[in-house]
N, C-alpha and C positions, 0 to 999 in steps of 0.2 A: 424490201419490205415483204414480210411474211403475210397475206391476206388472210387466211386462213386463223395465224392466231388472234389477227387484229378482230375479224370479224367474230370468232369466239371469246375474245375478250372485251368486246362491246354487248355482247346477248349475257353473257354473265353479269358485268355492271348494272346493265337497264334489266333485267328477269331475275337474276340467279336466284330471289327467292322462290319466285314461282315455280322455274323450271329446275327444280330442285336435281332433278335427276341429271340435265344437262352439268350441272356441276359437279356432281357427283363424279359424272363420264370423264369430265376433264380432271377432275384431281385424280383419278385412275389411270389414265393417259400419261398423267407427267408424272408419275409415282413406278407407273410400269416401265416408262422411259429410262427414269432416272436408276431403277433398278435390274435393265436389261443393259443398261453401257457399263455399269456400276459390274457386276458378275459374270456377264458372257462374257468366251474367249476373244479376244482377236483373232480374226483373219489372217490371211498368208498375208497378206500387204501390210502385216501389222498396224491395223486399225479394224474399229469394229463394223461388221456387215450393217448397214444401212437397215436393210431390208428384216434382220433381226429384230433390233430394236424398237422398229416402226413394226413389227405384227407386237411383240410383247405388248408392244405402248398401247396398240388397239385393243388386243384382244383385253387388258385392264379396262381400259374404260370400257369397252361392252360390257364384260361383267358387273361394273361399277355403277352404270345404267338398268341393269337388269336389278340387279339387288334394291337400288332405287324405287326402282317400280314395286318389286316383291317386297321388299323388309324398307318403309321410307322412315321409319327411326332410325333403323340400327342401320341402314347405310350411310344416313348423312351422321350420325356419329359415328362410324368408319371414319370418312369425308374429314369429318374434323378430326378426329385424330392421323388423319395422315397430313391435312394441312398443319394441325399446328405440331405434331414432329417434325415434319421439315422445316418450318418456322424456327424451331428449335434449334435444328442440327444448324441450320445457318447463321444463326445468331452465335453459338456458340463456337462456330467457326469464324466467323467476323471478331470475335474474341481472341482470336489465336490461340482456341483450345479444341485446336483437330482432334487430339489424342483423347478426349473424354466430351467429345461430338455427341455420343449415341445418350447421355445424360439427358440432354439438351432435346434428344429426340424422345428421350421417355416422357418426360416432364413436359413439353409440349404435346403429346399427343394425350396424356390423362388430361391436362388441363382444356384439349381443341375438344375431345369427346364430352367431357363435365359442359363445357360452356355451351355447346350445343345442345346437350341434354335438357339442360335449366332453362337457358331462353332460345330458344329453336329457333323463332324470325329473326330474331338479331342477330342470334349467333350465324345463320345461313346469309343474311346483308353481309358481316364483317366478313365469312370467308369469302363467299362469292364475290365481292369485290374484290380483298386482295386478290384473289386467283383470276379475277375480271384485269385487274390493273396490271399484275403479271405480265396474262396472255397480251394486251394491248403494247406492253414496254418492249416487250421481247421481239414482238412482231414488227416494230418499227426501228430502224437501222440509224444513229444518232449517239452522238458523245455520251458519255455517262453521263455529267453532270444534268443532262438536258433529260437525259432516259429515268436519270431520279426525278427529274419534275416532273415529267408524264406523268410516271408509276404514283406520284402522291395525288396530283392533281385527277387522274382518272379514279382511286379510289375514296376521293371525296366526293366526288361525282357521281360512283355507286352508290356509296351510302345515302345519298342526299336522296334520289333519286328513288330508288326502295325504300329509302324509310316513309317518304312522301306515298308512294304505294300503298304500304302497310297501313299507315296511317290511315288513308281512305277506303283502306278494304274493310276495315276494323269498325270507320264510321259508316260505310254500307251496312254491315252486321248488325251492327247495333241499331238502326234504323228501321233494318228489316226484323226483327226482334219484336222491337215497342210495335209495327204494325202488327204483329200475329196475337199479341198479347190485349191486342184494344180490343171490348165487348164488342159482338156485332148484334 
């Protein structure tokens, strides 16, 4: 068991919209990850240096968090356009269309940035969970069949869980609204 992702992918299901930026760091992480094993050489052992991988994969999500902080539109539509490319590339490889994968990542990633654009809370609940529900599958060592329950079961969970947030942050607002607005 990975602690590390399990406990990153529990503060993404119960936060990720809040802490926008912490998801952000993470889909920069596994973005840098996946494109530092993905491009760098091998090693003389013929496999890749560990230690590569793991600074590229950091040093993304630092950037990914910073940008967060500096630009928090245009990073979390980064955000989503990297989640829902990868989303993409995967589905269309679960297709058994490796060879025009990168469609799959186009089209996913206009349509992860568009969605986040338009509705920003929701769109930030739906990636942040899956990437919450991800980090949680991944982190714990178990059959597939049982790591696909996890993975649906925990991002039912995010959602549920943030949207209930949202929902009450929204009737806070609103609350506090009507009181500023009463004559005194």
């Amino acid at each position: 068991m990975n602690l590390v992702y399990v406990a990153v992918g529990v503060v993404l299901l119960l936060a990720g919209r809040r802490l926008y930026w912490l998801f952000v760091a993470a889909v920069g992480f596994v973005l840098g990850s996946l494109l530092a094993q993905r491009f760098f050489e091998e090693g003389a052992a013929g496999r890749q240096d560990a230690w590569i991988v793991f600074a590229v994969a950091i040093l993304a999500g630092i950037v990914g968090a910073i940008l967060a902080v500096l630009f928090q539109k245009l990073a979390v539509a980064l955000a989503g356009a990297a989640a829902g490319g990868f989303g993409g590339w995967v589905l269309f490889e679960s297709l058994g269309a490796e060879s025009v994968a990168w469609i799959g990542l186009l089209i996913g990633a206009v349509l992860g940035a568009i969605l986040v654009l338009i509705i920003f809370d929701w769109a930030l609940i739906v990636f942040s969970s899956l990437a919450g529900a991800r980090f949680v599958a991944d982190g714990v060592t178990m059959e597939q069949g049982a790591e696909a329950l996890l993975f649906f079961v925990a991002f039912a969970l995010g959602l549920v869980v943030q949207g209930m947030q949202l929902t009450r942050a929204r009737k806070r607002k609103e609350i506090a609204e009507k009181v500023d607005e009463t004559p005194r």
